[in-house]
TORTOR-98781 format. One line per 8 residues: number of its first residue (from 1); their letters; for each residue x, y, z of C-alpha. Coordinates in nm, 3 decimals, always signed. Layout:
N
NUM	A	X/Y/Z; ...
***
This chain:
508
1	XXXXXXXX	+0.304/+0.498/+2.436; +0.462/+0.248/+2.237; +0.325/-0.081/+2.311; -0.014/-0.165/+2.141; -0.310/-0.234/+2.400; -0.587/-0.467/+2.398; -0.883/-0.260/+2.456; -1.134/-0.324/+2.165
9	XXXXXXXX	-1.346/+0.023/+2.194; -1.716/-0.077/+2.257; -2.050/+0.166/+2.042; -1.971/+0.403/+2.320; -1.614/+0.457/+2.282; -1.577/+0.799/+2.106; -1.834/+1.011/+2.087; -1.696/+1.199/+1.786
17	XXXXXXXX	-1.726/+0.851/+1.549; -2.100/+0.787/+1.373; -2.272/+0.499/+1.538; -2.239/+0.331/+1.175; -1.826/+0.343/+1.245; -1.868/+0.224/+1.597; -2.077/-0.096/+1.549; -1.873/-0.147/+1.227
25	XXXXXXXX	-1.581/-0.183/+1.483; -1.697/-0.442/+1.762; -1.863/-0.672/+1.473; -1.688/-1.007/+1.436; -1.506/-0.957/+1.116; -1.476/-1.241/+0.885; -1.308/-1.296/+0.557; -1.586/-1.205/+0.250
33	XXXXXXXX	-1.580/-1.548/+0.031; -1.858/-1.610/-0.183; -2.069/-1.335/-0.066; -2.074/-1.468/+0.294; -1.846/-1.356/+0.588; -1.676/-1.661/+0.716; -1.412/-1.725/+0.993; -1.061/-1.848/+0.911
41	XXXXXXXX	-1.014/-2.212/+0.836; -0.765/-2.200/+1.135; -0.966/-1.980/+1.328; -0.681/-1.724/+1.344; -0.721/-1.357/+1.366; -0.587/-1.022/+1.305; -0.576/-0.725/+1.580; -0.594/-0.404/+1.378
49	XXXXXXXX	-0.445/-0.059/+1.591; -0.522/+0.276/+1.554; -0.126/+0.424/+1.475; -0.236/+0.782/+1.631; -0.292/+0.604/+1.955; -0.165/+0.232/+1.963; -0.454/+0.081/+2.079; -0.663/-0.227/+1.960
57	XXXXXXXX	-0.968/-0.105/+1.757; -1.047/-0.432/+1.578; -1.032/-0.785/+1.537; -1.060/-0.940/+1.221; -0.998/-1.331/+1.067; -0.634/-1.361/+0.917; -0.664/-1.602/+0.597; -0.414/-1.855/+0.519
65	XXXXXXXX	-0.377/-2.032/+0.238; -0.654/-2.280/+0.220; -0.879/-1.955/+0.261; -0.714/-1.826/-0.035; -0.755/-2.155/-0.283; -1.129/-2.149/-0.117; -1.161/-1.745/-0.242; -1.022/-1.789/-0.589
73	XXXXXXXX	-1.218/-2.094/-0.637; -1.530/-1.884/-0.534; -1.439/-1.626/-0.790; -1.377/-1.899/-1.081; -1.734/-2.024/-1.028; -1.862/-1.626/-1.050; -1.643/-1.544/-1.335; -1.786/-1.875/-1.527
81	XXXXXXXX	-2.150/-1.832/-1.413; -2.342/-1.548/-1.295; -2.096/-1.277/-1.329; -2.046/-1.392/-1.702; -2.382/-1.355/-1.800; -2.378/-1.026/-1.672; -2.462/-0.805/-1.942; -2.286/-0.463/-1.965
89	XXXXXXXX	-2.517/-0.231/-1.886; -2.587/-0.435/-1.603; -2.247/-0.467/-1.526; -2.195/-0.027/-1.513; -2.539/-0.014/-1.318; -2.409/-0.249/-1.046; -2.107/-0.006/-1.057; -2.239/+0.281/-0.982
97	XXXXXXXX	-2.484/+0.144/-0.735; -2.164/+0.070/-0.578; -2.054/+0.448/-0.631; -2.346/+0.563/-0.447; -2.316/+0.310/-0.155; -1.976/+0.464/-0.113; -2.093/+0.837/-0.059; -2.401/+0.698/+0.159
105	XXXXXXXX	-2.141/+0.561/+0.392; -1.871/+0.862/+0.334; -1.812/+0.886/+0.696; -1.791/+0.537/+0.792; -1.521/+0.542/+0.558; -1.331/+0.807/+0.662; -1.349/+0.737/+1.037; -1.224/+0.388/+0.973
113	XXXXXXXX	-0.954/+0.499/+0.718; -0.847/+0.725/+0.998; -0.860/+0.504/+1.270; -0.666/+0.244/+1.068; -0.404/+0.406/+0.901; -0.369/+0.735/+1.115; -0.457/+0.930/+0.812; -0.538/+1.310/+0.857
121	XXXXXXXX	-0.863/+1.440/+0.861; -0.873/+1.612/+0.564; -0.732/+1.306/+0.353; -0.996/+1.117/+0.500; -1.250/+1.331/+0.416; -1.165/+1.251/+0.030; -1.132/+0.863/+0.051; -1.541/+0.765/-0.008
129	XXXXXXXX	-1.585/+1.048/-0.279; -1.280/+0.927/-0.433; -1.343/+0.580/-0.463; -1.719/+0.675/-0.621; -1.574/+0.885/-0.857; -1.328/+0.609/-0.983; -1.599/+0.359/-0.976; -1.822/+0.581/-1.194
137	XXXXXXXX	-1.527/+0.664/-1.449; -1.481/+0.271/-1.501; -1.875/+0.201/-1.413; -1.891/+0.373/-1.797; -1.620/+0.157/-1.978; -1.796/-0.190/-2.039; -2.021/-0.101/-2.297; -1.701/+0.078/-2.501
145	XXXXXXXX	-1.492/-0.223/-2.475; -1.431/-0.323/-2.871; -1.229/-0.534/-3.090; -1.195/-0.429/-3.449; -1.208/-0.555/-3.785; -0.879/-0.646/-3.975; -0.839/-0.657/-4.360; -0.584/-0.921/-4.351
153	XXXXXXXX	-0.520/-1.180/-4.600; -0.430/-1.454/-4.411; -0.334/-1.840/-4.582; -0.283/-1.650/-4.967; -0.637/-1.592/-4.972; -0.788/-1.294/-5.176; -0.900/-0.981/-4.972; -1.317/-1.060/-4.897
161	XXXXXXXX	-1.256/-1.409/-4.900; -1.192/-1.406/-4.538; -1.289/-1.208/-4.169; -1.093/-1.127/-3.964; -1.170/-0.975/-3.653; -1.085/-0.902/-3.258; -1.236/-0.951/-2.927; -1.144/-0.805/-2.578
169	XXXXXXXX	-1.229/-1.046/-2.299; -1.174/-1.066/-1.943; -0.864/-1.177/-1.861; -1.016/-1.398/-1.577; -0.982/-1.421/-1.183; -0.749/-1.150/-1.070; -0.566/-1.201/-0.744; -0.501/-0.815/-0.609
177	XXXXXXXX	-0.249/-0.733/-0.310; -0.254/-0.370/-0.142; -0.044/-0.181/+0.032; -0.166/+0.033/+0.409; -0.115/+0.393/+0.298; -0.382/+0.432/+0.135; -0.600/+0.103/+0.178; -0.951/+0.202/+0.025
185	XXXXXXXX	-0.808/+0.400/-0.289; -0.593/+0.115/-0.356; -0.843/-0.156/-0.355; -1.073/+0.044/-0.596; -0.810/+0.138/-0.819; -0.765/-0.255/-0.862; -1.150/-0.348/-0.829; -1.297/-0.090/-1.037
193	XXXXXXXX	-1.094/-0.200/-1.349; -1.145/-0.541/-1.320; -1.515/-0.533/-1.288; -1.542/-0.318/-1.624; -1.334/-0.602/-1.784; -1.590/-0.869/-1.690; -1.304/-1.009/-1.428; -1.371/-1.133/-1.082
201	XXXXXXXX	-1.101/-1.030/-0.789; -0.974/-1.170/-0.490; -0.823/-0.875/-0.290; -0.562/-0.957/+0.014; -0.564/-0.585/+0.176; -0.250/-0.539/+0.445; -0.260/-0.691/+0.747; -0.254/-0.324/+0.919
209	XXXXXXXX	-0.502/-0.205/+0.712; -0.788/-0.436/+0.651; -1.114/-0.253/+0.757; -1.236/-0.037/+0.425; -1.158/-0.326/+0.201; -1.406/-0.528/+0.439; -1.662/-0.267/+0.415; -1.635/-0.228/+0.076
217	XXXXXXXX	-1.698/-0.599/-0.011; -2.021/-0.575/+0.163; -2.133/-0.251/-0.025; -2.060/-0.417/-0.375; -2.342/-0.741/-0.239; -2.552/-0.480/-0.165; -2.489/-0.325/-0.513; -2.598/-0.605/-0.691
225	XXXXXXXX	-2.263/-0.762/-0.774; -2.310/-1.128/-0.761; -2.143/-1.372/-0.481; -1.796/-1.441/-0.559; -1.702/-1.182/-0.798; -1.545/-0.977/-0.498; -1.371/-1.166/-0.237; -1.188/-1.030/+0.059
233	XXXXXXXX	-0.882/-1.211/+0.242; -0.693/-1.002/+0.489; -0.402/-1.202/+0.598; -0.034/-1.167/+0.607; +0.169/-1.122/+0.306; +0.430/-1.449/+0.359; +0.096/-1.665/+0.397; -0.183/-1.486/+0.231
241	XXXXXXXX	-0.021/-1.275/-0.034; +0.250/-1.577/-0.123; -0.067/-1.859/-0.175; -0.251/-1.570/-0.395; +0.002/-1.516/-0.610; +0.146/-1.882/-0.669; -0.253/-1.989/-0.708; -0.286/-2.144/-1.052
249	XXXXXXXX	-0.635/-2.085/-1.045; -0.529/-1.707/-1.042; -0.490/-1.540/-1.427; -0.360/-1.204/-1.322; -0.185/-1.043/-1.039; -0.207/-0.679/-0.931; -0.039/-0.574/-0.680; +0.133/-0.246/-0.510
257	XXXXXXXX	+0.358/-0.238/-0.272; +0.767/-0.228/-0.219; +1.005/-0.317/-0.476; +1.154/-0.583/-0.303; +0.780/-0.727/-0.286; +0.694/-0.698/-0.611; +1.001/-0.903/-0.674; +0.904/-1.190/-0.503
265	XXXXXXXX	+0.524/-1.129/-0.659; +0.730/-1.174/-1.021; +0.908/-1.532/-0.891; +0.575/-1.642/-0.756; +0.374/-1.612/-1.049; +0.585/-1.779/-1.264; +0.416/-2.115/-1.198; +0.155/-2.066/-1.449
273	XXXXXXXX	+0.277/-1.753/-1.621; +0.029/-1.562/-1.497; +0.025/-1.201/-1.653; +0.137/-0.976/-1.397; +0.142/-0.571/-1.323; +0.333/-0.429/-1.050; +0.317/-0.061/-0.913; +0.625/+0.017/-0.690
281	XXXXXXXX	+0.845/+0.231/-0.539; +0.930/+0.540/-0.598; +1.217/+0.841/-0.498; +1.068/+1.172/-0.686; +1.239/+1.435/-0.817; +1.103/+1.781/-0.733; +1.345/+2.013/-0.934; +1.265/+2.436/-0.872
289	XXXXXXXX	+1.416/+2.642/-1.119; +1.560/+2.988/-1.021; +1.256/+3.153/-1.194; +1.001/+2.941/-1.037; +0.674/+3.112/-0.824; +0.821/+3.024/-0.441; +0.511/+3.114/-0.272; +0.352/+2.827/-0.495
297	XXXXXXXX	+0.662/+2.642/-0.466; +0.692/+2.608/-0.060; +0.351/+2.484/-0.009; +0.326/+2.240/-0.276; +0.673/+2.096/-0.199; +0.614/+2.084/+0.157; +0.309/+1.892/+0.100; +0.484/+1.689/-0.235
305	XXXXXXXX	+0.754/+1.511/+0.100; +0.502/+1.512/+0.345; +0.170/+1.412/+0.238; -0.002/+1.080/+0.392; +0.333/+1.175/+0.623; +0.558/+1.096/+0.335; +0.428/+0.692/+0.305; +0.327/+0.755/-0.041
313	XXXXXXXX	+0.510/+0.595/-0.343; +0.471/+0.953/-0.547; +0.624/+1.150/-0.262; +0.872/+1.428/-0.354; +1.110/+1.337/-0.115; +1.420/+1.502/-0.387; +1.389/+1.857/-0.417; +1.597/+1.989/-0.635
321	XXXXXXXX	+1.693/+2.358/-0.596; +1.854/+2.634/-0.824; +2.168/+2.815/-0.599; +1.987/+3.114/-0.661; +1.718/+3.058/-0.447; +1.844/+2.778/-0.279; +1.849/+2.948/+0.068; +1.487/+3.119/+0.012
329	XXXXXXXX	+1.320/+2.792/-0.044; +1.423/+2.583/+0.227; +1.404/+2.864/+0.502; +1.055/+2.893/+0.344; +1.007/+2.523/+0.357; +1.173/+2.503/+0.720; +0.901/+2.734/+0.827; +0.592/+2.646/+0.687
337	XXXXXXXX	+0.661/+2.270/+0.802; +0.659/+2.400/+1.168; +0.301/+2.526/+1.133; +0.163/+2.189/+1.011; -0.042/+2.084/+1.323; +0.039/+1.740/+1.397; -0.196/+1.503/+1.535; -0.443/+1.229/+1.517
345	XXXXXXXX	-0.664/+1.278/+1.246; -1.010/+1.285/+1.432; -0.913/+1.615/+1.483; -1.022/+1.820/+1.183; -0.746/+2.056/+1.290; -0.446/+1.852/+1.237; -0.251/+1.774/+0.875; +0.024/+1.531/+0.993
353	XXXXXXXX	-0.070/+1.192/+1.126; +0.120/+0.909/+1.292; +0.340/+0.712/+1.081; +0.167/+0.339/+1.023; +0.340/+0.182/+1.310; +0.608/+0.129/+1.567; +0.819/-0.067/+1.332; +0.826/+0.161/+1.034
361	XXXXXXXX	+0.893/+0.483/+1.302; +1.192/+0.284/+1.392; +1.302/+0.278/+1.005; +1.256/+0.547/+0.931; +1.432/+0.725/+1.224; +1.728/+0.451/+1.161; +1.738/+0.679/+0.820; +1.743/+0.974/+1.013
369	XXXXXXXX	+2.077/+0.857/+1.210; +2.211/+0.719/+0.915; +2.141/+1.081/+0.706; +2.360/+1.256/+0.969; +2.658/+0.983/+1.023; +2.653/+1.005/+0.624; +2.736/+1.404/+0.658; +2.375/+1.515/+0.577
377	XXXXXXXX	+2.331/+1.885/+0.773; +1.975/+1.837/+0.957; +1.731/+2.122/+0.923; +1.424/+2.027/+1.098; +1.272/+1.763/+1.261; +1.432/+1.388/+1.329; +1.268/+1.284/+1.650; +0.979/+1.064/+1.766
385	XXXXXXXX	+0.723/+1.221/+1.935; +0.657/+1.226/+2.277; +0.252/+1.127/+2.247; +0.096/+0.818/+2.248; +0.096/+0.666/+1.883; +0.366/+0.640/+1.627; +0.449/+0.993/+1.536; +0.758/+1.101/+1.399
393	XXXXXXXX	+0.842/+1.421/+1.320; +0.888/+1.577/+0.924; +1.188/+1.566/+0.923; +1.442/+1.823/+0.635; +1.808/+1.726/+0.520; +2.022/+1.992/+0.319; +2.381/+1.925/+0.181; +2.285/+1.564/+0.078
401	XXXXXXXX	+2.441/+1.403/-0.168; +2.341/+1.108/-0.434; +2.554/+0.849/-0.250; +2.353/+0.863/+0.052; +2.086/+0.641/+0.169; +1.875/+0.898/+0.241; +1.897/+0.980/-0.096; +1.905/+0.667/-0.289
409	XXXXXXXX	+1.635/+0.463/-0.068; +1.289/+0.467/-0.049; +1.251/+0.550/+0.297; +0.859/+0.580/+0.299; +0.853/+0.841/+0.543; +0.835/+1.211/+0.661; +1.208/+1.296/+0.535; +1.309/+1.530/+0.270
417	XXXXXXXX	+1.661/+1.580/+0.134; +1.705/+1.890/-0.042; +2.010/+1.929/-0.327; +2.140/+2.255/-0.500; +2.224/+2.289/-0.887; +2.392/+2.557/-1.080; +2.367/+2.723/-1.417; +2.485/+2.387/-1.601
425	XXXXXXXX	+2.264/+2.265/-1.943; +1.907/+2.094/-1.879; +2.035/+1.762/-1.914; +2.279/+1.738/-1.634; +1.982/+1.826/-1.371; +1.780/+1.573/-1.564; +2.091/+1.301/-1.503; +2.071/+1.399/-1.104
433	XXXXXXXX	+1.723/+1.395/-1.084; +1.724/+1.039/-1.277; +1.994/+0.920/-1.063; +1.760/+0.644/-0.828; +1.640/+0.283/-0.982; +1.310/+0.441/-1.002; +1.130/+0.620/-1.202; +0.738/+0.678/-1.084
441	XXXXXXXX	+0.692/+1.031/-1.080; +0.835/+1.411/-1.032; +0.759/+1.759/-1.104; +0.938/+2.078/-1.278; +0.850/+2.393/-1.175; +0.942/+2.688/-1.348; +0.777/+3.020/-1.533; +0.940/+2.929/-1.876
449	XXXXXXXX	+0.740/+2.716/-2.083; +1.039/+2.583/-2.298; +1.253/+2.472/-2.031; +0.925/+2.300/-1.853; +0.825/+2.083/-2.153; +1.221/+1.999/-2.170; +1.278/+1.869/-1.838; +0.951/+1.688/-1.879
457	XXXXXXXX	+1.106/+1.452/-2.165; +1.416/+1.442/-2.005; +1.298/+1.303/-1.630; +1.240/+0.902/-1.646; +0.927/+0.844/-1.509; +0.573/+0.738/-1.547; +0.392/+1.059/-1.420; +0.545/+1.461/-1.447
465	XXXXXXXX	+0.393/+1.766/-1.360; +0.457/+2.112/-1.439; +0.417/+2.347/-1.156; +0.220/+2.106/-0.961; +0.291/+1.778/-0.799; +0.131/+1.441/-0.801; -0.143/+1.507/-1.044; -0.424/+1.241/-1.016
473	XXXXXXXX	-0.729/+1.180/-1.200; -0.905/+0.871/-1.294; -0.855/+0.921/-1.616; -0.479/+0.991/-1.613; -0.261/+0.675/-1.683; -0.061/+0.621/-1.318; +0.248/+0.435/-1.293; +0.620/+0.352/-1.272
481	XXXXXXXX	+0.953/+0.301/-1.535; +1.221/+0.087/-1.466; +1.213/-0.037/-1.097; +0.894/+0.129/-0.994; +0.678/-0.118/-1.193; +0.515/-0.281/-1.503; +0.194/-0.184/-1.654; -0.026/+0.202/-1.582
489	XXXXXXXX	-0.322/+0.216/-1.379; -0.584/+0.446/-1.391; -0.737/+0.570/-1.726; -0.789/+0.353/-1.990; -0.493/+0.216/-2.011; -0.522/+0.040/-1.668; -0.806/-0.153/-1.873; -0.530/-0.332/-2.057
497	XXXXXXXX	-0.435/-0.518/-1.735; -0.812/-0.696/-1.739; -0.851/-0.780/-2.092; -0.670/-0.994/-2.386; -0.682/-1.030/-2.738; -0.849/-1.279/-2.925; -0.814/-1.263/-3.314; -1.133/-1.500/-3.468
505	XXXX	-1.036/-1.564/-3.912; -1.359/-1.707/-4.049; -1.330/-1.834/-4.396; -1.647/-1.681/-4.623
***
């Protein structure tokens, strides 16, 4: 079943969702500005689909760009009143009040995160205790935010005749655009930092996606954290997304999404030269050396192309195999792949989900023909589904080459394309496995300890693991070179994107 239907589920729709998920679904759903939930100056709306089955599950107000100016000027007033007087303890306990209010409504989350996105199960399961955990990480920064003293000598002046010293402030009202693969993670991983900074945030979820980031704006009122500090606009990103990131009441834009996005996120906020940080696309290398541990290897790669059913910027969708056990590892790949039950993810039992919607199956299958009219051999997979939903299959190339499409594009999907390498030095598999205009993450995997640490200087990108794939921890920097993005989030570098520098001389 292709064709999205109307039928908005009343409480006694699905038995299997908690009544908390089920009235969160048939309540109107307005924009958050200002603490209060208000319908769209237009009165438009938004119907939001469940991708597993095409049908309506929501309705919820679509902002335009006088909701936008009215957000960020909501979030100028907190970030110059109430929210500013905040003092930082108070600031981390309103934090992690919002951490807990997160794990009290763990399954809310994850029934809407599954219903909305078509997310499996078990990646649902981790969304709420994720987003707590990053909360408390940054919940714990503001009172270790510092400047420094400086023994400068500034205007001839003798050392102790002058002070000179640093402060970290806020940056100001940050204007945050997120992507659908992943739509609660992503608007913590912009929220969380900002609050420990002392900024205030207007967050434009995706249109497909906009139910967590809702829910999560009412969580952080009930937390404590003041009217207008966190607004929520759902809207479309040519209306929406465009007004948020031209607004010159808006200091800083964060935003992932596509490359080609981000572009047009760079040109926008050049109005007022507002600081920017981007995180992108990605094409990662997975390179498996001939001495590697295959049983570890199959899994892990399987999962590296096909997690969140391969719409994930950090998917290994390049695997890179030695001749030697070329054969051994995609046979072994081939057949794991087919034991993945596939499926929507109220059912604990199944791994692979629907892709996000009847328009991105199409693309991606359009890669699919393209793979095999480009000479690609095709080893699995390559079909829709016949189910209701958007499902596609995971679909396995071999004999690709670096001309391709399949190879070269990010085709944010459930395809892998496998290439072979010989005996030739380290740095010509580090020149194939660089070969893309991105460069946001990748993994080595290999029993020698030398060549690992090697091939870790030599791949281009922001984030490489060693025998694993994908690492992610709040507290590990996350994010892209070259044309997968400016700036790291995550850790405390992703800090840096909330604060500047002042430097204060006094004259004793």
């Amino acid at each position: 079943m292709d064709t999205p239907t109307d039928t908005v589920p009343d409480a006694s729709d699905d038995e299997r969702l908690a009544p908390a998920t089920r009235e969160f679904l048939v309540r109107e759903q307005g924009l958050l500005i200002d603490g209060r939930r208000v319908p769209a100056a237009d009165g438009r709306t938004l119907p939001v689909h469940d991708p597993a089955t095409g049908r309506r599950i929501a309705t919820v107000a679509c902002a335009s760009a006088a909701d936008v100016d009215l957000a960020v000027r909501a979030a100028r007033r907190a970030f110059e009143g109430d929210w500013a007087r905040t003092t930082t303890p108070e600031r981390s306990r309103a934090m992690w009040r919002l951490a807990e209010l997160c794990e009290a409504h763990h399954r809310t989350f994850r029934e809407l995160e599954i219903l909305d996105n078509g997310m499996p199960w078990n990646l649902g399961e981790m969304m709420a205790p994720l987003a707590a955990e990053f909360l408390r990480y940054y919940g714990g920064w503001p009172t270790k935010i510092e400047g420094r003293t400086i023994p400068a000598s500034p205007m001839g002046r003798r050392p102790g005749e002058t002070l000179t010293y640093t402060l970290r402030e806020p940056i100001g009202v940050v204007g945050a655009i997120t992507p659908w693969n992943s739509p609660l993670a992503m608007a913590v991983l912009k929220l969380a930092p900002a609050l420990a900074a002392g900024c205030t945030l207007v967050l434009k979820p995706a249109e497909l996606t906009p139910l967590s980031a809702l829910l999560l704006g009412d969580l952080a009122l009930e937390a404590g954290i003041p009217p207008g500090v966190f607004n929520v606009v759902p809207g479309f990103g040519e209306d929406a997304g465009a007004a948020l990131a031209a607004h010159e009441g808006v200091d800083k834009i964060a935003f992932t999404g596509s490359t080609e996005v981000g572009r047009a996120i760079v040109r926008a906020a050049a109005g007022n030269l507002k600081k920017v940080s981007l995180e992108l696309g990605g094409k990662s290398p997975v390179v498996v050396f001939a001495d590697a541990d295959l049983q570890a290897v199959i899994p892990a790669a399987t999962f590296a192309a096909f997690f969140l059913q391969g719409q994930n910027c950090m998917a290994g969708t390049r695997l890179f195999v030695h001749e030697r056990v070329h054969d051994a590892v995609v046979e072994g790949i081939v057949a794991f792949t087919r034991t993945l039950p596939v499926g929507p993810g109220l059912d604990p039992r199944n791994v692979f989900g629907p892709l996000i919607s009847r328009e991105q199956r199409e693309r991606v299958l359009g890669y699919v023909q393209t793979g095999r009219a480009q000479g690609a051999t095709l080893a699995l997979g390559g079909r829709a589904l016949d189910a209701p939903g958007w499902f596609a299959e995971p679909t396995i190339f071999t004999g690709t080459r670096p001309d391709m499409s399949i190879v070269r594009e990010e085709i944010f999907g459930p395809v892998l394309c496998v290439q072979r390498f010989g005996d030739g030095d380290l740095a010509s598999v580090a020149r194939a496995a660089n070969e893309t205009i991105y460069g946001l993450s990748g993994s080595v995997w290999t029993r020698d300890v030398s060549v690992a640490h090697r091939m870790v200087r030599l791949i281009d990108a922001g984030q490489v693991s060693v025998n694993c794939h994908a690492a992610v921890d709040p507290s590990i920097p996350f994010g892209g070179n070259r044309q997968s993005g400016w700036g790291r989030e995550m850790g405390e570098e992703a800090l840096d994107l909330y604060l500047k520098s002042k430097a204060v001389t006094v004259a004793l």
